[in-house]
FIROTOR-47373 format. One record per residue (C-alpha): residue number from 1; chain; x, z, y negated. Coordinates in steps of 0.001 Angstrom, whole numbers, plus 500000, padded with zeros to 6 digits. Layout:
ATOM, n, chain, px, pz, py
ATOM, NUM, A, X, Z, Y
...
This chain:
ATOM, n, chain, px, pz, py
ATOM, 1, A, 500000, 500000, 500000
ATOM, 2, A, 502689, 500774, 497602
ATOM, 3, A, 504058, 496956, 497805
ATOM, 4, A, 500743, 495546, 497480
ATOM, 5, A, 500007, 497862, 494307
ATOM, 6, A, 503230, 496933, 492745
ATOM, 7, A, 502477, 493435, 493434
ATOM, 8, A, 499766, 493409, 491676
ATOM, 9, A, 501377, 495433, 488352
ATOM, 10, A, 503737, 492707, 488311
ATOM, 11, A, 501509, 489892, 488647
ATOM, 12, A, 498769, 491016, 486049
ATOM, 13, A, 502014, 491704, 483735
ATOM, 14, A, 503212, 488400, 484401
ATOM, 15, A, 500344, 486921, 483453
ATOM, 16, A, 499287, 489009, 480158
ATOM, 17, A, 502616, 488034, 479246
ATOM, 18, A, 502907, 484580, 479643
ATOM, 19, A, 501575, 483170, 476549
ATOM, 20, A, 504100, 485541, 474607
ATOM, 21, A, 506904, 484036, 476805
ATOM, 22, A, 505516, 480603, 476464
ATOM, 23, A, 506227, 480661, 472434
ATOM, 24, A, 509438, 482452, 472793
ATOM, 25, A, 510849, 479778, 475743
ATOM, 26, A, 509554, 477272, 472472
ATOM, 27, A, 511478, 478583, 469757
ATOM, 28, A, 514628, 479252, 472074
ATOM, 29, A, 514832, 475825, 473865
ATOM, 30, A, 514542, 477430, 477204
ATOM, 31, A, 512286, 476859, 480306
ATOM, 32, A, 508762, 478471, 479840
ATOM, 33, A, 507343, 480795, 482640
ATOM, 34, A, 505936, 479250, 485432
ATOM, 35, A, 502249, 480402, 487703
ATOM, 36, A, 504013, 480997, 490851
ATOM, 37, A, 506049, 483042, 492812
ATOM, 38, A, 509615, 482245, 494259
ATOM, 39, A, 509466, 483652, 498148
ATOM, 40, A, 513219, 484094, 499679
ATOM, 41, A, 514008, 484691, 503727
ATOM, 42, A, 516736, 487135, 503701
ATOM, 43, A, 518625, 486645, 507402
ATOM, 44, A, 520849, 489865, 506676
ATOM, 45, A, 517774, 492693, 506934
ATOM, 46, A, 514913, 490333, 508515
ATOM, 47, A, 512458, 490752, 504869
ATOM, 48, A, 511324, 488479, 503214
ATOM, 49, A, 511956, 488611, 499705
ATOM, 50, A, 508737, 488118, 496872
ATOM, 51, A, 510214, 487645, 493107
ATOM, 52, A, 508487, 487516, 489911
ATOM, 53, A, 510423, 484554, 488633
ATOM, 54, A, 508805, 485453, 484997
ATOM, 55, A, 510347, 489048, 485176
ATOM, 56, A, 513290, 487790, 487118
ATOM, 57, A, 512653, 490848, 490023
ATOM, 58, A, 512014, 491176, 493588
ATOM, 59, A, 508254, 492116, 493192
ATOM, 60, A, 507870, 493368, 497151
ATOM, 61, A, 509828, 492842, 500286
ATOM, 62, A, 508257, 492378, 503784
ATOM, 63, A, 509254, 493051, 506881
ATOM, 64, A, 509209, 490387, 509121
ATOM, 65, A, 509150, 492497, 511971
ATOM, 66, A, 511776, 490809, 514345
ATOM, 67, A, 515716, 488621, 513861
ATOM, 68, A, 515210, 486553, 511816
ATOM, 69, A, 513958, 484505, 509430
ATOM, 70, A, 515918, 481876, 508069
ATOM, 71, A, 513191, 479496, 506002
ATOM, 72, A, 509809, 479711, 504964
ATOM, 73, A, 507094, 477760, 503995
ATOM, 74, A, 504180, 478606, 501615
ATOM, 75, A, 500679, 477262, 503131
ATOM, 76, A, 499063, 474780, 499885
ATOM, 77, A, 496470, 477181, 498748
ATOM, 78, A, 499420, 479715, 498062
ATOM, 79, A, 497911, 482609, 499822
ATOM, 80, A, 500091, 482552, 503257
ATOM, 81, A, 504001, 482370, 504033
ATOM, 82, A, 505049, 481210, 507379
ATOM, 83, A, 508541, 482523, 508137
ATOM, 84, A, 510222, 481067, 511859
ATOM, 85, A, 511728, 483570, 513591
ATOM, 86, A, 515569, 481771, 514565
ATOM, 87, A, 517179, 484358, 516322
ATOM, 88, A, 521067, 486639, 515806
ATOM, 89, A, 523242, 483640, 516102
ATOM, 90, A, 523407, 480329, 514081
ATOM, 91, A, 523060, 476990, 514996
ATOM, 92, A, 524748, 475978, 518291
ATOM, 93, A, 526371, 479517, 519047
ATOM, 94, A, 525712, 482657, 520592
ATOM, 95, A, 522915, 485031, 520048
ATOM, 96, A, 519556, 485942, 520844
ATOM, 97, A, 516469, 482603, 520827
ATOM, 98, A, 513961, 482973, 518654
ATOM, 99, A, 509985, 482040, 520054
ATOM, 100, A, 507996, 483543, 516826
ATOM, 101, A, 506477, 482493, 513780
ATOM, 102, A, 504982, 485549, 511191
ATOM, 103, A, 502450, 484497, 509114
ATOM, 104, A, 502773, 486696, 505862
ATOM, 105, A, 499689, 487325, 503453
ATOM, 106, A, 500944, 486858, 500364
ATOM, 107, A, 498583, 489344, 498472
ATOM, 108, A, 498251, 492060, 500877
ATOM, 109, A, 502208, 491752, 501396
ATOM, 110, A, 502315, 492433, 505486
ATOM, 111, A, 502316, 490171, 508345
ATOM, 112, A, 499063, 489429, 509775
ATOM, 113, A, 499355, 486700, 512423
ATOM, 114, A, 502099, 485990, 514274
ATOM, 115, A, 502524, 482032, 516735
ATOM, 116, A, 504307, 482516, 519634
ATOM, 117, A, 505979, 479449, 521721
ATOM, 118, A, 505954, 481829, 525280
ATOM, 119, A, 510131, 481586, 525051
ATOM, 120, A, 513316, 481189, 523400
ATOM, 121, A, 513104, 477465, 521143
ATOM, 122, A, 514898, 478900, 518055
ATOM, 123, A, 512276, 477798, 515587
ATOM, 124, A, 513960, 477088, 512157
ATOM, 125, A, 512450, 475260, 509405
ATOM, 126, A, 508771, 474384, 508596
ATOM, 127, A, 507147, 471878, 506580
ATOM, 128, A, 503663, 471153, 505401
ATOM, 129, A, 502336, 468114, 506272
ATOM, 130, A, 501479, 466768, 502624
ATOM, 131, A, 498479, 465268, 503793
ATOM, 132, A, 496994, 467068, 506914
ATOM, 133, A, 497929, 470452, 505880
ATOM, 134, A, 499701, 470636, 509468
ATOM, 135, A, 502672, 472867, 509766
ATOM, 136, A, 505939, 471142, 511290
ATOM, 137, A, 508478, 473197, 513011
ATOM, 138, A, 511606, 472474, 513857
ATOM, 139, A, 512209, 473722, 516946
ATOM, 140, A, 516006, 473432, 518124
ATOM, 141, A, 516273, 474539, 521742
ATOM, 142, A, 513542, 472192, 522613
ATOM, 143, A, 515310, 468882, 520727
ATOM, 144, A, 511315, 468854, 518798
ATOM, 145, A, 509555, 469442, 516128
ATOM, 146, A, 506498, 471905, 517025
ATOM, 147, A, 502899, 471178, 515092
ATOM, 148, A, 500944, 474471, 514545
ATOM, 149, A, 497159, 474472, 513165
ATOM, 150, A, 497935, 476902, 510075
ATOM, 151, A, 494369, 478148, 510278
ATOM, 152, A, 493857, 478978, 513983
ATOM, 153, A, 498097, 479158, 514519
ATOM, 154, A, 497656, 477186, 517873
ATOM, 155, A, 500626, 475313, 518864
ATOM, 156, A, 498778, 471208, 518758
ATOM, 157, A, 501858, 469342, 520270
ATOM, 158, A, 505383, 468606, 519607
ATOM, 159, A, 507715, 465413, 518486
ATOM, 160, A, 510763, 464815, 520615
ATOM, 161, A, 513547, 464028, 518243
ATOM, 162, A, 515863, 462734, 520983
ATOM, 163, A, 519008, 465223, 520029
ATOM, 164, A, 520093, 468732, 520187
ATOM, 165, A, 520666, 471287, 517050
ATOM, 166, A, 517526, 469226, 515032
ATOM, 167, A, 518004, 472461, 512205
ATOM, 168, A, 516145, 471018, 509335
ATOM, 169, A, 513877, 468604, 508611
ATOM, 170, A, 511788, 466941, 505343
ATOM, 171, A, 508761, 464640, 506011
ATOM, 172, A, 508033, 461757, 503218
ATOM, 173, A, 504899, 462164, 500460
ATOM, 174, A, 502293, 460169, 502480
ATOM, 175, A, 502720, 462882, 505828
ATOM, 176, A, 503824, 459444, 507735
ATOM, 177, A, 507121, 460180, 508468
ATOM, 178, A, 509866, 463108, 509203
ATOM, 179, A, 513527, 462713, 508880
ATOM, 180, A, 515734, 465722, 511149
ATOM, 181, A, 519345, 466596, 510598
ATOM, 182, A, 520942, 466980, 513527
ATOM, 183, A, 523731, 469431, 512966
ATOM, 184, A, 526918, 469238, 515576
ATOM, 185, A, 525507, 465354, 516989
ATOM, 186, A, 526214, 464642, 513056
ATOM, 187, A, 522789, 462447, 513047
ATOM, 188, A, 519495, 461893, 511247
ATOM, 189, A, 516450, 461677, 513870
ATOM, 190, A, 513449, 459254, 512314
ATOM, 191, A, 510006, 460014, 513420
ATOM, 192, A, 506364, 458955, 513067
ATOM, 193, A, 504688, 462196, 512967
ATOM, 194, A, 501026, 460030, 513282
ATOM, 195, A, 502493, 458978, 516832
ATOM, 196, A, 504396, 462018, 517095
ATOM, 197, A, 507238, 459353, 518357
ATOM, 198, A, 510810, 459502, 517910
ATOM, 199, A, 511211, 455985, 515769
ATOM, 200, A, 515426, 456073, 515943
ATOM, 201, A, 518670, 458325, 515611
ATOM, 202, A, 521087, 456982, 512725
ATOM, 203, A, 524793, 458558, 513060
ATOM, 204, A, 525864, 459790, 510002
ATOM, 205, A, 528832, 462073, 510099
ATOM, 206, A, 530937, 464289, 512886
ATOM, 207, A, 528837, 467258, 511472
ATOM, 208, A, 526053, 466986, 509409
ATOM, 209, A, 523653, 469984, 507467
ATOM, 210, A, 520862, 470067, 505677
ATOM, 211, A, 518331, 467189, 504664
ATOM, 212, A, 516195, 466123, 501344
ATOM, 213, A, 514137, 462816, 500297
ATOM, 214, A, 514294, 461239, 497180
ATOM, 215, A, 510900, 461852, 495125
ATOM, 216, A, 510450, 458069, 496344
ATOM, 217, A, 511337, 458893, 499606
ATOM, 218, A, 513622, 456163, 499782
ATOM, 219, A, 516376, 457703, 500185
ATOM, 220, A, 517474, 460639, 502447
ATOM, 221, A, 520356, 462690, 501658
ATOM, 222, A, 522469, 465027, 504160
ATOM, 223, A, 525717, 467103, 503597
ATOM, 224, A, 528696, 465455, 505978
ATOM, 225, A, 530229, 468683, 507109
ATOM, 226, A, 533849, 467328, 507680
ATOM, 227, A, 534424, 465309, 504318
ATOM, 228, A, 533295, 465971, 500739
ATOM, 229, A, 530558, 463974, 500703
ATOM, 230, A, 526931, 463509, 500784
ATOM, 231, A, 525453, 460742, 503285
ATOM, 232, A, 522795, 458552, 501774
ATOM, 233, A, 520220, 456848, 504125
ATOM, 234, A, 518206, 453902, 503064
ATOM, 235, A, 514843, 455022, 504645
ATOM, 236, A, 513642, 451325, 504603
ATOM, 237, A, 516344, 450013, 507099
ATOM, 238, A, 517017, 453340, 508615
ATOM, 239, A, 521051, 452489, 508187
ATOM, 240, A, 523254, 454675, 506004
ATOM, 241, A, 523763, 452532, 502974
ATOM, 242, A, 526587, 454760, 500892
ATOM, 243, A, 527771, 458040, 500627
ATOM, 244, A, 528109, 460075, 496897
ATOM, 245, A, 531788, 461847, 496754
ATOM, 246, A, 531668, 465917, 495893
ATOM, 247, A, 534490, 468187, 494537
ATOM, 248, A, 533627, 470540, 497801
ATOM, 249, A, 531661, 470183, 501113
ATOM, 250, A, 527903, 470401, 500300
ATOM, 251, A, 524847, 472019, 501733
ATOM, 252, A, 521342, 471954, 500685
ATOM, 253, A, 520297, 469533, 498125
ATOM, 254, A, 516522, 469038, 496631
ATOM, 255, A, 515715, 466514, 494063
ATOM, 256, A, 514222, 466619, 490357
ATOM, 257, A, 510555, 465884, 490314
ATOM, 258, A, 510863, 463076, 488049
ATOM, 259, A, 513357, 461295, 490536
ATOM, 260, A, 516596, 461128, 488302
ATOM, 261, A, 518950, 464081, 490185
ATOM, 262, A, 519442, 465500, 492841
ATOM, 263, A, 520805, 469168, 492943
ATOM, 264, A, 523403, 470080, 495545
ATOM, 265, A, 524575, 473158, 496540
ATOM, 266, A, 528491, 473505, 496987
ATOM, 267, A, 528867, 476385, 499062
ATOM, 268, A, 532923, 476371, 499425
ATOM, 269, A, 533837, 476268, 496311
ATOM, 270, A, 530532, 478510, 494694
ATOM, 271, A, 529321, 475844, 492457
ATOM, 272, A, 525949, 473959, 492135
ATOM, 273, A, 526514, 470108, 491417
ATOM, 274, A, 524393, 467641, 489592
ATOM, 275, A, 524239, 464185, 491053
ATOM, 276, A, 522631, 460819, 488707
ATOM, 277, A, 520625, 459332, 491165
ATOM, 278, A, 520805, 456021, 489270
ATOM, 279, A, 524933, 456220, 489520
ATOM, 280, A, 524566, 458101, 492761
ATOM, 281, A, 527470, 460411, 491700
ATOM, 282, A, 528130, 464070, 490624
ATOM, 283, A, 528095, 464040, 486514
ATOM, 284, A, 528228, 468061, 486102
ATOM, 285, A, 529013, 471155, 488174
ATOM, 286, A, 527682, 474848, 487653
ATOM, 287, A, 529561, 478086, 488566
ATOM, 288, A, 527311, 479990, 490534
ATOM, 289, A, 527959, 483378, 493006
ATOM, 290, A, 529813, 482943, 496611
ATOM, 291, A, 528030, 480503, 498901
ATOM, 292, A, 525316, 479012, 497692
ATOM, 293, A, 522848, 477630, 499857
ATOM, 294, A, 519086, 476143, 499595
ATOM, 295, A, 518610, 474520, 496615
ATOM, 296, A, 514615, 474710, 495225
ATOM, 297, A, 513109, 473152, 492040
ATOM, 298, A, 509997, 474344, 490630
ATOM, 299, A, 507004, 472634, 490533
ATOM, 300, A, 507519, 471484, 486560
ATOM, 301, A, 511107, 470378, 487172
ATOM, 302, A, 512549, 473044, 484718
ATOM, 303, A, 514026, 475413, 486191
ATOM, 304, A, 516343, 475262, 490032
ATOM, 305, A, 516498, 478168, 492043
ATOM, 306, A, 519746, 478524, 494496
ATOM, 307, A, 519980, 481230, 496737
ATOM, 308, A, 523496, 482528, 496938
ATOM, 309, A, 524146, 484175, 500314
ATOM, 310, A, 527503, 486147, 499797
ATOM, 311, A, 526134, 487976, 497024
ATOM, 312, A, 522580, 488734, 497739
ATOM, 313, A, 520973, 486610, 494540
ATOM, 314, A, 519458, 483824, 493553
ATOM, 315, A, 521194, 481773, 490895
ATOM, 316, A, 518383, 480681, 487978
ATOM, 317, A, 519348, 477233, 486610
ATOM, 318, A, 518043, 475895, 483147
ATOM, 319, A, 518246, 472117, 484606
ATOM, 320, A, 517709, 470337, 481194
ATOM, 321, A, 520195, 472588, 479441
ATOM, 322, A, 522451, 473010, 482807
ATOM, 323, A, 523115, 476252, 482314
ATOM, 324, A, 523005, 479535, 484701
ATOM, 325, A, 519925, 481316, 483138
ATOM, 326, A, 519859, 484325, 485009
ATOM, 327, A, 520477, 486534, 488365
ATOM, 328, A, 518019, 487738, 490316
ATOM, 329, A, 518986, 490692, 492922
ATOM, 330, A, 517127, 489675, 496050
ATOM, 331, A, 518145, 490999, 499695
ATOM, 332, A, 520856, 490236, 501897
ATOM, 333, A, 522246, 487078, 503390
ATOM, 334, A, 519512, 485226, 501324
ATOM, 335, A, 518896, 481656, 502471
ATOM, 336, A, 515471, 480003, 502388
ATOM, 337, A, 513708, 479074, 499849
ATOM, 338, A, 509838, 478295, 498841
ATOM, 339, A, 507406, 478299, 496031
ATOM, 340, A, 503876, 479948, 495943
ATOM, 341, A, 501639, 478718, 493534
ATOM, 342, A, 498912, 481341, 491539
ATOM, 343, A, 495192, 480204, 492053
C-alpha cells in the first residue's frame, strides 16, 4: 500500500505541476514534461523500477518476484508491464532458465498475473504487436519467438527463428514483420509474424547485439560485437547494405521519431553517440555513466532515456540541445527500458 500511495502523490504532483513546468521548459529552451512514466528492469535486485520522469525519481519499485527481469514492455492502454523472467546467467552461459512472464499493474504497483511456458526457454524481450495488440516473446532456449494473448496470458503459438541465442527482437509499424538478433551466430532472423514463418537468416557479424528499425522500417540496425561498427540491413532485400563506423563497440540503439537519428549506446567507452541517418554516420558523442545500455526515446522525440548499468541510473538526454539533462537514481544493474503512457 505504501508504493501505491506514493504513486499516486507523485503522479497527482506531476500533473498539478505540469503546466508550471511547461512555461518554464519555454522560457529555458529545454524539453517540456511529458504524460508518461519511464518503467526500468533492474537485473541486479529482480524490481522493476517506476520513475516520475517530470520529478526525475524512482516513484515505486516492484518486486518481480523471481531472477530476473531483463526487458519490459508496457501493454498500449498503459495500465500493465510485462517483465520476462531470463534467468542468473546471460546470453549463451551458465545459470539458471527462465519459464515466467509477471504481468505488473501499473497503478496498484504489484504483480498480478504471471505466464508460465511449463520449463526453462529463457524468455527475454517482448514486443507489442502494433496492430493486434499481441505480445511477442523472444524466447532463446527454444530458437522462437512465443505469442501470448495479453488479456487472457495464454501462450497462442510460437515463430521458429531458425538459430540459437535469438536475444532481442523489433517487429516493423504495420505488425507484418519481426527482425531477431541472433547474438553468438552473429545473424538477423526475418520473420512473417502473420504466417508465424521464419522468411530468412542474413549473417551479419561474428557477434552481433541488440536490434532497432528505422521509423520507416527500412532499415534495421544491430551492434557488430567484434568491430566498431553498427550493421545496417536493407529490410527490402534482406542483404546487409553498409555498416556506420563508431568510436567504441555499440549496444542498443533506438531511433528519433521523426526518422533523422538514430541514438546508440556506447557501452565501452561510457558515451551515447548520435548517428545522421541521412549520412549514416556518428556526428556527436555524449559522456554518459559506465556502461550504458538500452537506449529509449519518448514518445515526442525530446528527450532519450539511457539506462546506465555500472552505475545504477538512467542518463536524461536533451536530444535537440544534446546535452546530459539529468540523473536519475534507479536500481541496480539497470537495463530495460519502456514507456507508459497516462490515460
Amino acid at each position: 500500500m505504501k508504493q501505491l500511495s506514493k504513486l499516486r502523490w507523485v503522479l497527482s504532483f506531476s500533473l498539478l505541476n505540469g503546466l508550471t513546468g511547461w512555461a518554464i521548459a519555454a522560457n529555458f529552451g529545454a524539453p517540456g514534461p511529458s504524460r508518461g512514466f519511464l518503467l526500468v528492469a533492474n537485473k541486479g535486485d529482480d524490481t522493476l523500477s517506476i520513475v516520475d520522469v517530470n520529478l526525475g525519481i524512482q516513484a515505486a519499485v516492484v518486486q518481480e518476484g523471481a531472477t530476473t527481469g531483463h526487458e519490459v514492455a508496457v501493454s498500449p492502454d498503459g495500465r500493465r508491464a510485462f517483465v520476462p523472467i531470463y534467468g542468473s546467467g546471460g546470453v549463451g552461459k551458465a545459470g539458471t532458465d527462465g519459464r515466467l512472464i509477471r504481468v505488473v499493474d501499473l497503478r496498484k504497483c504489484q504483480v498480478v498475473g504471471t505466464v508460465d511456458f511449463g520449463k526453462g526457454m529463457r524468455p527475454h524481450r517482448p514486443v507489442f504487436g502494433p496492430k493486434n495488440g499481441l505480445l511477442y516473446v523472444t524466447t532463446e532456449l527454444e530458437n522462437s519467438i512465443s505469442i501470448i494473448d495479453p488479456k487472457t496470458l495464454r501462450i497462442l503459438g510460437s515463430i521458429p527463428t531458425g538459430s540459437q541465442q535469438s536475444h532481442m527482437l523489433a517487429i516493423t509499424s504495420d505488425g507484418l514483420r519481426g527482425y531477431t538478433a541472433n547474438v553468438n551466430p552473429g545473424s538477423v532472423s526475418v520473420l512473417n509474424l502473420a504466417s508465424r514463418k521464419l522468411v530468412t537468416t542474413i549473417p551479419v557479424a561474428t557477434i552481433t547485439q541488440r536490434i532497432s528499425l528505422s521509423v520507416d522500417d527500412h532499415w534495421a540496425f544491430t551492434a557488430d560485437q567484434t568491430k566498431l561498427r553498427l550493421i545496417v540491413v536493407d529490410t527490402d532485400s534482406n542483404t546487409v547494405s553498409s555498416s556506420i563506423p563508431l568510436p567504441g563497440l555499440g549496444y542498443g540503439t533506438a531511433p528519433t521519431p521523426d526518422g533523422r537519428w538514430l541514438i546508440v549506446a556506447l557501452p565501452a567507452v561510457g558515451m551515447v553517440g548520435l548517428v545522421d541517418l541521412t549520412t549514416m554516420s556518428v556526428v556527436r558523442t555524449l559522456n554518459v555513466p559506465k556502461a550504458p545500455q538500452e537506449v529509449l526515446v519518448r514518445p515526442d522525440g525530446a528527450v532519450a532515456y539511457v539506462s546506465c548499468d555500472s552505475s545504477g541510473q538512467i542518463a536524461v538526454i536533451d536530444v535537440n540541445n544534446w546535452r546530459l539533462e539529468r540523473l536519475i537514481a534507479v536500481g541496480p544493474v539497470d537495463d530495460g527500458l519502456a514507456w507508459a503512457k497516462l490515460n
